[in-house]
DRENDRENKOL-271575 format. One record per atom (N, C-alpha, C, O): x, y, z; residue number from 1; atom name. Coordinates in nm, 3 decimals, always signed. Layout:
% residues N
X,Y,Z,NUM,CA
...
//
This chain:
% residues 96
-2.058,-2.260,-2.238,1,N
-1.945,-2.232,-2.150,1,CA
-1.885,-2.096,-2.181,1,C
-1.830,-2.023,-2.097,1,O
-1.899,-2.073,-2.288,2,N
-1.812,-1.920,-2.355,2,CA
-1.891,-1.830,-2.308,2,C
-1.843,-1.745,-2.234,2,O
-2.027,-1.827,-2.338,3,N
-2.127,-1.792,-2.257,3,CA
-2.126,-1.695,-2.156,3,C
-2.142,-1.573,-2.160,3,O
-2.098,-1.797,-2.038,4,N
-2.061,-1.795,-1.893,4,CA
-1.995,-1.737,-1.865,4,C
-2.022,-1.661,-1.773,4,O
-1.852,-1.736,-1.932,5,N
-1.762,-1.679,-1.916,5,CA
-1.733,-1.531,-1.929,5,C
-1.654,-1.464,-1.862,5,O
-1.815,-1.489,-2.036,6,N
-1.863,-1.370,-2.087,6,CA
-1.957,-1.304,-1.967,6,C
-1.930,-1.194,-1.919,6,O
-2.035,-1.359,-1.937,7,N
-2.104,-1.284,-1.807,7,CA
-2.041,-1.258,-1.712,7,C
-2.070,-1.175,-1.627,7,O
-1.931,-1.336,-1.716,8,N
-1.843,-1.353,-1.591,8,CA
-1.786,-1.193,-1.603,8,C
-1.819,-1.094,-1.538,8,O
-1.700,-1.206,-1.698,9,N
-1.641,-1.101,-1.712,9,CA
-1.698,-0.974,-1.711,9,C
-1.638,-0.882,-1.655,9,O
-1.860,-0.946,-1.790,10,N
-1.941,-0.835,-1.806,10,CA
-1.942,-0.818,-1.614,10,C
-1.905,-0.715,-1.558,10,O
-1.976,-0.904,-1.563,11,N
-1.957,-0.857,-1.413,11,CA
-1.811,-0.797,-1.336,11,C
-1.804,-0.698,-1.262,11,O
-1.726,-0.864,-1.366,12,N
-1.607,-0.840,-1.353,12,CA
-1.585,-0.705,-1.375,12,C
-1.556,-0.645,-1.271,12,O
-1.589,-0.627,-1.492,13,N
-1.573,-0.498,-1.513,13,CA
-1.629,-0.401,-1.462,13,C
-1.591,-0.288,-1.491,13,O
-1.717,-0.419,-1.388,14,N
-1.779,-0.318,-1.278,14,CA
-1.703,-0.367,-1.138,14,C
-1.727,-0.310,-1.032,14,O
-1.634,-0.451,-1.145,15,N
-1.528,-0.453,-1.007,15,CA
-1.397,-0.387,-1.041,15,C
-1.342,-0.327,-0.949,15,O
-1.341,-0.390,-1.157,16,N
-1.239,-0.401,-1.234,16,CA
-1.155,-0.258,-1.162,16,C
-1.035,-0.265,-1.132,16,O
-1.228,-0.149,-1.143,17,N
-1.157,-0.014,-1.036,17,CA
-1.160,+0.016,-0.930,17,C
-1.120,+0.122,-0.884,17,O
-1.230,-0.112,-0.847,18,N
-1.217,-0.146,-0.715,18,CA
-1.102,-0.251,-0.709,18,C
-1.028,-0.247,-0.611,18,O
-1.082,-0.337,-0.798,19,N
-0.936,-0.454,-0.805,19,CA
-0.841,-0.341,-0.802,19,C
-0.761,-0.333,-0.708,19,O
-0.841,-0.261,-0.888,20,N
-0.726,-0.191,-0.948,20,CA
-0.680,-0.118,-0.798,20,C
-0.579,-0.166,-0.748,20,O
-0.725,-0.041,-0.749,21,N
-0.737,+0.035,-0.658,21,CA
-0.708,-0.057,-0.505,21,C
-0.621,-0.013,-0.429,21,O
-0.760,-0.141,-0.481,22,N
-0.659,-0.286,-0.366,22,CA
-0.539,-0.277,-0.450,22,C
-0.436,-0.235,-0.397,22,O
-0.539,-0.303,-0.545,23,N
-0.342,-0.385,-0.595,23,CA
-0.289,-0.261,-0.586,23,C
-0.180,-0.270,-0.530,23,O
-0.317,-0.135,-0.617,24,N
-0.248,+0.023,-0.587,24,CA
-0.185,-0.010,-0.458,24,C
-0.064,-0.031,-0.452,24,O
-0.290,-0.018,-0.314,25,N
-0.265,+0.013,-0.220,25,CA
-0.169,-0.109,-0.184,25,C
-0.077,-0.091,-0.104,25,O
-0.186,-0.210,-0.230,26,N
-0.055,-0.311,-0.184,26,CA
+0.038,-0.314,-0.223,26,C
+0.139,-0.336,-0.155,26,O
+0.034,-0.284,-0.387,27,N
+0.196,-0.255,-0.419,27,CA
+0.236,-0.085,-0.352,27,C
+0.359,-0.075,-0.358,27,O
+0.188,+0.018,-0.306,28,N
+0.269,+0.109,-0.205,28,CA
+0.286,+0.053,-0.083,28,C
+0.390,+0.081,-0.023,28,O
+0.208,-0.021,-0.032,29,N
+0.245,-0.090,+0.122,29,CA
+0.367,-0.184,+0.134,29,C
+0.468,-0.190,+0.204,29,O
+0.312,-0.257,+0.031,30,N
+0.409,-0.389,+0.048,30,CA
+0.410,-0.456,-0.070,30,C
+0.304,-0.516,-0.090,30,O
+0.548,-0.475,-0.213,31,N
+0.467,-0.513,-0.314,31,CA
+0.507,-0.669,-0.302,31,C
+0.612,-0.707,-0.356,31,O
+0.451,-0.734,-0.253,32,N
+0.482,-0.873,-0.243,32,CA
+0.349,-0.966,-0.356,32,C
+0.252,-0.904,-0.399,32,O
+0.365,-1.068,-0.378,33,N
+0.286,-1.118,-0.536,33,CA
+0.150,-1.219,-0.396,33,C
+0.030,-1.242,-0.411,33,O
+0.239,-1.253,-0.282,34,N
+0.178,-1.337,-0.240,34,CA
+0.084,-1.266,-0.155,34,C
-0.032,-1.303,-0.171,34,O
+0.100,-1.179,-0.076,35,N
-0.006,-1.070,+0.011,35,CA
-0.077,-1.004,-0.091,35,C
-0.156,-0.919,-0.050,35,O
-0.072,-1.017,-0.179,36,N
-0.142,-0.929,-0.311,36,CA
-0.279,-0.990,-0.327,36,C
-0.390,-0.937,-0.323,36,O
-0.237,-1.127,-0.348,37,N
-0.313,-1.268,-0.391,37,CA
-0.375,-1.320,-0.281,37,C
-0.484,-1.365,-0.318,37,O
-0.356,-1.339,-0.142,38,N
-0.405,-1.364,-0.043,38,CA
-0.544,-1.254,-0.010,38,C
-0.656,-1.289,+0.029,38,O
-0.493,-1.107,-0.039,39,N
-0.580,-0.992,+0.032,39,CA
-0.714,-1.029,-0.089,39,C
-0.828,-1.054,-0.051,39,O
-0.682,-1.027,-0.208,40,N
-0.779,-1.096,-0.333,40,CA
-0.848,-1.183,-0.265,40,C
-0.917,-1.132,-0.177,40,O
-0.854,-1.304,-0.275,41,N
-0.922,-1.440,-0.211,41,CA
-0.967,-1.389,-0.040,41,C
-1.019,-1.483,+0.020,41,O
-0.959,-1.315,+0.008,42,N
-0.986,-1.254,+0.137,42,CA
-1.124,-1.176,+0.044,42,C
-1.242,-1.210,+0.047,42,O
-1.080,-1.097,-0.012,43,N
-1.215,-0.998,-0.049,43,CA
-1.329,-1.101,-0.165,43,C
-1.450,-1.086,-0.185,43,O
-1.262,-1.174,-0.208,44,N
-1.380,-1.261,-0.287,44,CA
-1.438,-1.354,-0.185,44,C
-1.537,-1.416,-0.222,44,O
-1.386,-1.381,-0.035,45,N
-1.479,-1.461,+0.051,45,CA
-1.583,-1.407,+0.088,45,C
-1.697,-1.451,+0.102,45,O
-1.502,-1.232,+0.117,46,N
-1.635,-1.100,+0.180,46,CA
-1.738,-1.063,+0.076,46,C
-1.841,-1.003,+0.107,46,O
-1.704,-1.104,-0.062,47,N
-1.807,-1.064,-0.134,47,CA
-1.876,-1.207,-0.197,47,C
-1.976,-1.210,-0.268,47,O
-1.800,-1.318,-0.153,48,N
-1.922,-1.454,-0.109,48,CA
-2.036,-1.424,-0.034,48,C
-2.147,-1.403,-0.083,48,O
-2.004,-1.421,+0.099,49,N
-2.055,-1.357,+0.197,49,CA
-2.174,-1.298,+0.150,49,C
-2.281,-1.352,+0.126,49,O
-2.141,-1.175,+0.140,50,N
-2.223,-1.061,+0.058,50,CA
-2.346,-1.099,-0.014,50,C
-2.458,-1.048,-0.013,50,O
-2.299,-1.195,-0.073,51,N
-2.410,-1.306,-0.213,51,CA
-2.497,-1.347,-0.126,51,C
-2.615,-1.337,-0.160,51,O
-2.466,-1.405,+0.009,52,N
-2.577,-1.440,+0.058,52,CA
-2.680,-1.375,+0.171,52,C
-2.765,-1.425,+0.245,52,O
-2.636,-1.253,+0.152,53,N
-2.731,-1.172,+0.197,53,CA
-2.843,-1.155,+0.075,53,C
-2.806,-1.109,-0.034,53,O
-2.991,-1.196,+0.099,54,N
-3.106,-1.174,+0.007,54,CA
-3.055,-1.039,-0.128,54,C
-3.019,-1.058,-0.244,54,O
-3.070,-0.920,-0.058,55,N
-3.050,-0.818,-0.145,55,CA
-2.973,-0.809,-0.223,55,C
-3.005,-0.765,-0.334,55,O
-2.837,-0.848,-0.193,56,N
-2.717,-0.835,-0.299,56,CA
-2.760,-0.942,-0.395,56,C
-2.751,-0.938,-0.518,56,O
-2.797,-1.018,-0.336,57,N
-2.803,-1.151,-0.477,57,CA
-2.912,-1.123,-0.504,57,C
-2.979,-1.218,-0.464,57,O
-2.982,-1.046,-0.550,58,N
-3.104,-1.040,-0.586,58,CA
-3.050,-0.952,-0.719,58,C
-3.065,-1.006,-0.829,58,O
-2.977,-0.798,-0.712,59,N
-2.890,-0.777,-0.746,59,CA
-2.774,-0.838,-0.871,59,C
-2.755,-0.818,-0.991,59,O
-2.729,-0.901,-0.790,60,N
-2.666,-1.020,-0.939,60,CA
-2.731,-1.114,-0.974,60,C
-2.665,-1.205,-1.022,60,O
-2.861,-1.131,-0.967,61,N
-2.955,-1.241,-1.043,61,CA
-2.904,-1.259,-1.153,61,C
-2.921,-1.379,-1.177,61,O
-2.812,-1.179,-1.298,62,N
-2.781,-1.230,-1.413,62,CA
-2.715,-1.314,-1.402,62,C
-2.738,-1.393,-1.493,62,O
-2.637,-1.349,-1.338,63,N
-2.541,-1.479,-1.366,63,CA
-2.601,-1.597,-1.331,63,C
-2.547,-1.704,-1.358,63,O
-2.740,-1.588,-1.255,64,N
-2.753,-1.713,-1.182,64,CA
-2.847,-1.806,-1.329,64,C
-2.860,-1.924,-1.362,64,O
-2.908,-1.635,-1.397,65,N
-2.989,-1.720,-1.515,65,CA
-2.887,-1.769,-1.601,65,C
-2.925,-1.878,-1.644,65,O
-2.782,-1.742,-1.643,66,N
-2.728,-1.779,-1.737,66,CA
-2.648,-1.924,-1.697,66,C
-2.561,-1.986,-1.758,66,O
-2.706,-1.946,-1.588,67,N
-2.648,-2.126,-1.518,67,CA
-2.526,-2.098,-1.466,67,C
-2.493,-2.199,-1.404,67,O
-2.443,-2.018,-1.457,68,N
-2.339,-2.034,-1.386,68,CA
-2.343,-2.041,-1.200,68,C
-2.404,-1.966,-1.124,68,O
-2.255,-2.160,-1.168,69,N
-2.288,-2.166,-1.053,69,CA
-2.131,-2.091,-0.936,69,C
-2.011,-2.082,-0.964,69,O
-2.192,-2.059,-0.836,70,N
-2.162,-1.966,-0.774,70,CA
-1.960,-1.963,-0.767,70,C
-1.881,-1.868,-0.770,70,O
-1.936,-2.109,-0.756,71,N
-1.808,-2.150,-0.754,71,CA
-1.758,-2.129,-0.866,71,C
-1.676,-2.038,-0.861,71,O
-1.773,-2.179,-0.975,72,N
-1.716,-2.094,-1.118,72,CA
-1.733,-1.948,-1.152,72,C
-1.676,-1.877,-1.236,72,O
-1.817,-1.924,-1.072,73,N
-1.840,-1.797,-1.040,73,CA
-1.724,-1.666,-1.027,73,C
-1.673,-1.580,-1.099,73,O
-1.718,-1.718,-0.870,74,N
-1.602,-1.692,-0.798,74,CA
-1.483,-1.691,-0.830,74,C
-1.400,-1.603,-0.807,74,O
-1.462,-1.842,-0.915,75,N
-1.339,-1.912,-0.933,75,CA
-1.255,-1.831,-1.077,75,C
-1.140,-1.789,-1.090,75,O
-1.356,-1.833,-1.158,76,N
-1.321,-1.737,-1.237,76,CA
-1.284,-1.566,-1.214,76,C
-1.190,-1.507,-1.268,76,O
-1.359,-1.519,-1.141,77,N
-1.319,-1.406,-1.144,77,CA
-1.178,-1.385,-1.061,77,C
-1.084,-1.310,-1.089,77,O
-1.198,-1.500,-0.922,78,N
-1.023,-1.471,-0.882,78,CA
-0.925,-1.519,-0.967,78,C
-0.815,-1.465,-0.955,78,O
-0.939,-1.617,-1.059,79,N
-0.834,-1.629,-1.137,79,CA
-0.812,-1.517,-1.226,79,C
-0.704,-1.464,-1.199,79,O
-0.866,-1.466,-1.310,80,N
-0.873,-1.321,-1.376,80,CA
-0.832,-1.255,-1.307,80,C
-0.717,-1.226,-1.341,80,O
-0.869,-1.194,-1.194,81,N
-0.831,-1.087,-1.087,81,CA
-0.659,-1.087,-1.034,81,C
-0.585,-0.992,-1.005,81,O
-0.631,-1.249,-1.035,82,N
-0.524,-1.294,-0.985,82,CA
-0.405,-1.288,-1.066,82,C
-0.289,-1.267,-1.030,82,O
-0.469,-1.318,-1.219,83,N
-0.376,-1.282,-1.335,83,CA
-0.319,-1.138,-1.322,83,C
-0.208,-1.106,-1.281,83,O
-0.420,-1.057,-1.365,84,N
-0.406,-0.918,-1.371,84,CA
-0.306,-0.853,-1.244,84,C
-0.208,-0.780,-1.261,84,O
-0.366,-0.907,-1.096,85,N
-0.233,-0.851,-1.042,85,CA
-0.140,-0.905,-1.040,85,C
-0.038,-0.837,-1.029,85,O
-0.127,-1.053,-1.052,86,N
+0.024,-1.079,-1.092,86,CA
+0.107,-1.006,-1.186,86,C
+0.219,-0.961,-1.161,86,O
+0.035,-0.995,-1.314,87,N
+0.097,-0.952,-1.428,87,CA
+0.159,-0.782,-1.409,87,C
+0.249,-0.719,-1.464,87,O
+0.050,-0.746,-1.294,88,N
+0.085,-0.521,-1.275,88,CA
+0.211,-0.557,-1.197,88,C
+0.319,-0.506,-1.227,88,O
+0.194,-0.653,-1.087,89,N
+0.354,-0.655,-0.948,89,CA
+0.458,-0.660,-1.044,89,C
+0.555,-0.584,-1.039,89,O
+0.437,-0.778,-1.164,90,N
+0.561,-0.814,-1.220,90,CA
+0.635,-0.689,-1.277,90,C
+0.751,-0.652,-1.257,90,O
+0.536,-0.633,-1.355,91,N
+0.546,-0.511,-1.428,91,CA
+0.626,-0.389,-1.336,91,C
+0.714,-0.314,-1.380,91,O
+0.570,-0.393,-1.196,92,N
+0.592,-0.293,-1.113,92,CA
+0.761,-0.309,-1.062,92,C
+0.848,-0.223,-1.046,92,O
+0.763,-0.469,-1.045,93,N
+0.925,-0.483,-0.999,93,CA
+0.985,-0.480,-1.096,93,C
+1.108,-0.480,-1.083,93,O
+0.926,-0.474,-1.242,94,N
+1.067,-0.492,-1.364,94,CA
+1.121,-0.349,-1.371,94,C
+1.227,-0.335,-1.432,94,O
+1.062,-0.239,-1.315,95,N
+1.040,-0.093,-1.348,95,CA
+1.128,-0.030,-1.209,95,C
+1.172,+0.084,-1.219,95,O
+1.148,-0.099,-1.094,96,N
+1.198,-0.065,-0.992,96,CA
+1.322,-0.105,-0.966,96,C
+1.377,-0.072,-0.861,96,O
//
């Protein structure tokens, strides 16, 4: 399971300045915690999606060997993803 989780994340960090870079543009638009978190789970459906186009998942084949299945997958990285911008908005309104 620790494992898993670890891959999870080794993937994660090659998204990690594309996350950063969405939560930029929402906290200048609009810094709300809940449109933050919604636009997140919006882009992890498009990059569901994505998975099942042949090529891309061919692409992330590491996670599939290491048994993790697509929903813990997912599930993990939006929770991580979800942390992190919660934790920058909070940061952003304690500062404003």
């Amino acid at each position: 399971m620790q494992k898993q989780v670890l891959f999870i994340f080794n993937y994660y960090k090659s998204m990690a300045f594309w996350s950063f870079i969405v939560t930029l543009a929402v906290t200048i638009i609009n810094p709300e915690l809940i449109l933050a978190l919604s636009i997140k789970l919006f882009l992890i459906f498009v990059l569901w999606f994505m998975i099942s186009d042949r090529k891309v998942r061919q692409r992330l084949r590491f996670y599939r060997i290491s048994g993790v299945s697509n929903i813990k997958f997912f599930t993990v990285i939006y929770l991580f993803d979800g942390l992190l911008t919660t934790v920058f908005l909070i940061l952003i309104k304690g500062f404003t």
